[in-house]
C-alpha positions in Angstrom: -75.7 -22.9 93.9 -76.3 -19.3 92.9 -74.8 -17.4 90.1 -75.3 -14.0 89.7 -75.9 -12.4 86.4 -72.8 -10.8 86.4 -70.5 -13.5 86.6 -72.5 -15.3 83.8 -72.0 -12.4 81.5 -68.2 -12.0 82.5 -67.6 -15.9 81.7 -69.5 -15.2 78.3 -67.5 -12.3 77.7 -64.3 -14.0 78.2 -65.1 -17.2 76.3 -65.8 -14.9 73.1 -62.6 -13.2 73.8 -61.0 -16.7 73.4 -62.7 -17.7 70.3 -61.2 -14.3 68.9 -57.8 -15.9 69.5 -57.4 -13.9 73.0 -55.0 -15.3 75.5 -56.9 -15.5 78.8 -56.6 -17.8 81.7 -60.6 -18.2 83.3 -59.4 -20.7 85.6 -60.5 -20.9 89.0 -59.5 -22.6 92.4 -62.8 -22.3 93.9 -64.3 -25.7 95.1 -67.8 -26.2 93.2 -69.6 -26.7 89.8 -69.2 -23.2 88.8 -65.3 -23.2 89.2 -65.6 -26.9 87.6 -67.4 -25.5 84.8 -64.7 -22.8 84.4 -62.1 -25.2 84.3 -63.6 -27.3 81.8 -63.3 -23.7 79.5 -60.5 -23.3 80.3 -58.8 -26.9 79.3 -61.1 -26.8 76.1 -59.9 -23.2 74.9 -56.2 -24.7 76.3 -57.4 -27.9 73.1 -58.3 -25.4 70.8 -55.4 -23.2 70.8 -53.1 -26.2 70.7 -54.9 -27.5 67.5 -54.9 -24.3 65.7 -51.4 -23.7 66.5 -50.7 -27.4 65.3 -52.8 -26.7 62.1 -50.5 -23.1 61.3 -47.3 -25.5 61.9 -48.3 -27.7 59.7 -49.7 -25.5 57.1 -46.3 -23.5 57.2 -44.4 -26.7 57.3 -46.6 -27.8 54.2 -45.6 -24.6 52.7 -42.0 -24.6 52.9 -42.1 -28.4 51.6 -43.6 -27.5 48.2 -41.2 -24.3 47.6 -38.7 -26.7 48.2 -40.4 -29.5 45.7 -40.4 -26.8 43.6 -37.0 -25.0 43.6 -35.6 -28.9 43.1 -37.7 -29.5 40.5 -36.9 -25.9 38.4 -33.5 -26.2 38.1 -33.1 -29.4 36.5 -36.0 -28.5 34.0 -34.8 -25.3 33.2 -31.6 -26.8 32.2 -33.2 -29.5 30.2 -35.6 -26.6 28.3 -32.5 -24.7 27.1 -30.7 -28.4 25.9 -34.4 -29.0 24.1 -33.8 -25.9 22.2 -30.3 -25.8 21.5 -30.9 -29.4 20.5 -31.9 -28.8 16.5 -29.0 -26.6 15.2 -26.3 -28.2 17.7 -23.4 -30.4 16.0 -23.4 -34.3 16.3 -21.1 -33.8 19.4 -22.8 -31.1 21.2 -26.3 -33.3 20.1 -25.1 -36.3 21.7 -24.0 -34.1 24.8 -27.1 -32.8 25.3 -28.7 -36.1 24.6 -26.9 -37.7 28.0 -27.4 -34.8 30.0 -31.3 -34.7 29.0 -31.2 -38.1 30.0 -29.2 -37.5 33.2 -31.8 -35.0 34.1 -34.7 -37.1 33.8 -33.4 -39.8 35.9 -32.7 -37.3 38.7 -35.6 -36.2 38.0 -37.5 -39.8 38.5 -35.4 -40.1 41.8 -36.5 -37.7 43.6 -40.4 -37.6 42.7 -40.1 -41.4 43.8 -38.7 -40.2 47.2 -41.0 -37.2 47.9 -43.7 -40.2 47.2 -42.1 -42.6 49.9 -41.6 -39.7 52.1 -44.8 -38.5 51.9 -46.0 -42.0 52.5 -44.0 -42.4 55.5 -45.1 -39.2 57.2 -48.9 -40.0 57.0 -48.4 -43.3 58.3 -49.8 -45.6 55.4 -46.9 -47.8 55.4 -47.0 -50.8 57.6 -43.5 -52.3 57.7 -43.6 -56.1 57.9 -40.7 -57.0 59.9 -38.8 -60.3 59.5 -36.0 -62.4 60.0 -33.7 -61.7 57.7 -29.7 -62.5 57.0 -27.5 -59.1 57.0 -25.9 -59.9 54.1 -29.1 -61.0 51.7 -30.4 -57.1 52.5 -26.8 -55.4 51.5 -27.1 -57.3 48.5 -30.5 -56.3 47.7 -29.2 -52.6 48.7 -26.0 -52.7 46.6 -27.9 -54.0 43.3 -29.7 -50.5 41.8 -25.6 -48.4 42.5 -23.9 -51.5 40.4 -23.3 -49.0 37.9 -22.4 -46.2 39.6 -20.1 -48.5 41.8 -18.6 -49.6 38.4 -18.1 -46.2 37.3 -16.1 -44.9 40.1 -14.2 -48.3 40.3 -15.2 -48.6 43.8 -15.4 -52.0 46.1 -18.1 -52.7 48.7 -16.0 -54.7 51.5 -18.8 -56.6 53.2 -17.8 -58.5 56.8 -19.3 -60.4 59.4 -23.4 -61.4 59.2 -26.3 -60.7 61.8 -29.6 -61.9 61.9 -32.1 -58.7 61.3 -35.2 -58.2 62.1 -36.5 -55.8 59.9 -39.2 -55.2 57.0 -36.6 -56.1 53.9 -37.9 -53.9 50.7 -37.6 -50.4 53.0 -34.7 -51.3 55.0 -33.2 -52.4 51.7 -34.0 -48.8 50.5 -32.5 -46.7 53.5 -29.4 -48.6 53.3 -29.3 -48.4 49.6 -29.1 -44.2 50.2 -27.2 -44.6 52.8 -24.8 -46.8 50.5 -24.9 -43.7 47.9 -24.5 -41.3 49.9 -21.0 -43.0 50.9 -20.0 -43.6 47.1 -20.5 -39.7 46.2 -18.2 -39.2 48.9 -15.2 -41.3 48.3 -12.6 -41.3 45.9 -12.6 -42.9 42.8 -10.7 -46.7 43.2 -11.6 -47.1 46.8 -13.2 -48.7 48.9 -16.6 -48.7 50.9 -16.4 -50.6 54.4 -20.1 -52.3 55.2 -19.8 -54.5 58.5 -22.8 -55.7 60.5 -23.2 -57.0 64.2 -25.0 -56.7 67.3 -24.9 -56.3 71.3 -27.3 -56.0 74.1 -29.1 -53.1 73.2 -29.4 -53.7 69.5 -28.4 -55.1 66.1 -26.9 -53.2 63.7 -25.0 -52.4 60.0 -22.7 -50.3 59.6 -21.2 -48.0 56.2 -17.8 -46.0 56.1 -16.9 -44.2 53.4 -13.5 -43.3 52.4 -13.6 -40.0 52.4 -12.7 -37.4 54.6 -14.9 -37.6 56.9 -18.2 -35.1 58.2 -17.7 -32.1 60.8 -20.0 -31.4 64.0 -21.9 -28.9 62.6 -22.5 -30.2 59.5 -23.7 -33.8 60.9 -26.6 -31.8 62.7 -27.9 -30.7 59.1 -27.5 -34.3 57.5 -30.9 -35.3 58.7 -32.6 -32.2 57.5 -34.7 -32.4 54.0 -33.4 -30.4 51.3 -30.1 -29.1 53.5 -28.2 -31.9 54.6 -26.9 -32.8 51.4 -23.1 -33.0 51.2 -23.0 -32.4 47.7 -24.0 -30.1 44.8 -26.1 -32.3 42.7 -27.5 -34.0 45.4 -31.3 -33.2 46.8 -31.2 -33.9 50.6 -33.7 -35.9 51.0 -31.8 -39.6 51.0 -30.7 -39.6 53.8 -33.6 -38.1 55.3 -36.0 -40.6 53.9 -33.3 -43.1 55.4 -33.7 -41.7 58.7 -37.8 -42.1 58.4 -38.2 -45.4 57.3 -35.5 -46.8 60.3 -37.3 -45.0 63.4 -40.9 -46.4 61.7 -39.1 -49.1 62.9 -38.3 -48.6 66.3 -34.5 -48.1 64.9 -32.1 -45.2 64.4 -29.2 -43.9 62.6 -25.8 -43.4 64.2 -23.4 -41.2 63.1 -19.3 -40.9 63.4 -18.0 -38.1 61.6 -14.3 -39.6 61.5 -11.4 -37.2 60.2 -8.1 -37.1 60.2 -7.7 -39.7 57.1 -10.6 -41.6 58.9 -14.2 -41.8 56.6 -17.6 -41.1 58.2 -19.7 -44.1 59.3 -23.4 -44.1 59.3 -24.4 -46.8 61.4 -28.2 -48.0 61.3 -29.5 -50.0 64.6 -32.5 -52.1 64.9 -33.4 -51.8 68.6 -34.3 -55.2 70.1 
């Protein structure tokens, strides 16, 4: 086979034009080993674009993360400077106020650097979940034990029903349905109840949490999800329910949700596909 010079220094040409970041299609529908050879270019430069446009998605991605991590972690230490400072030449009263909020602070603080951590871990894919028979029941216990005390606080009541048989890796599902747990306590009235039922059918098993609250719009149930947006209230981060959502599809599972309304509470249901 022959190739003139011409065509050689064309195909150079155009393969530095697509190092320089160039769109250009070199293609060609010619049978032989010179249209092969373009083709190859072609699906290589095709590679190499795809990479680099993966790499800038990820570096922006990366980017947006840590102002994020940042503007979280601002606020509360801000607050917590001016409390410091105040703290000397404040009365017993205000002292003691500042104390607790200090303290408050700090524990929010702890919360959330442990979930950026799990998060984190989640998204590189170091975690191997080691998944187990386990009684529905034995892992809401295990979830409702670290929000005792801020059950007891809002004089709330966890009405557990019915038991499956789970298959699932018990310390993380234990944590996603511990924020998912939360995230219906913030949201219900002091005195009441949260609904937890569990079950199965064909397609999957599953456990279910309603709150008793007022319930979640349309368009605010396609933000839940988010990190750092979907959260339905002021002081939280948005990044429970996220990190909820993570660890059940690193399962093969998923997150359901019903936004009820109309006196009914929302209901995040989690399934374990068989």
């Amino acid at each position: 086979m022959w190739i003139s010079k011409r065509d050689i220094k064309e195909l150079s040409d155009n393969i530095r034009k697509i190092i320089d970041g160039q769109p250009l299609d070199i293609r060609d529908n010619h049978e032989g080993e010179w249209g092969i050879l373009k083709n190859d270019i072609h699906t290589l430069a095709s590679l190499k674009n795809e990479q680099a446009d993966t790499l800038r998605q990820e570096r922006d991605s990366m980017r947006d993360t840590l102002t994020n991590i940042s503007h979280q972690l601002k606020t509360p230490l801000t607050s917590m400077t001016v409390m410091a400072d105040l703290l000397e030449n404040a009365p017993p009263d205000k002292q003691a106020e500042f104390l607790s909020n200090i303290k408050i602070g700090l524990n929010r603080m702890e919360w959330l650097v442990s979930a950026l951590m799990k998060m984190a871990r989640l998204d590189v894919g170091t975690i191997n979940f080691r998944r187990e028979s386990i009684p529905s029941n034995t892992l809401i216990n295990l979830a409702l034990e670290p929000l005792q005390i801020l059950l007891d606080v809002k004089d709330q009541f966890a009405h557990v029903s019915d038991e499956t048989e789970l298959f699932c890796d018990k310390r993380w599902t234990a944590e996603a349905l511990t924020n998912i747990i939360k995230n219906a306590s913030e949201y219900s009235p002091t005195g009441s109840k949260i609904y937890i039922e569990s079950g199965m059918n064909p397609i999957c098993r599953w456990i279910s949490v309603t709150d008793s609250g007022e319930g979640i719009t349309t368009a605010k149930i396609a933000n839940l999800f988010k990190r750092f947006e979907g959260s339905r209230s002021d002081k939280g981060y948005g990044i429970g329910l996220p990190l909820a959502l993570a660890i059940m599809r690193g399962q093969n599972g998923d997150i359901e949700i019903d936004g009820g309304g109309n006196g009914a509470g929302a209901t995040f249901t989690l399934k374990f596909y068989k």
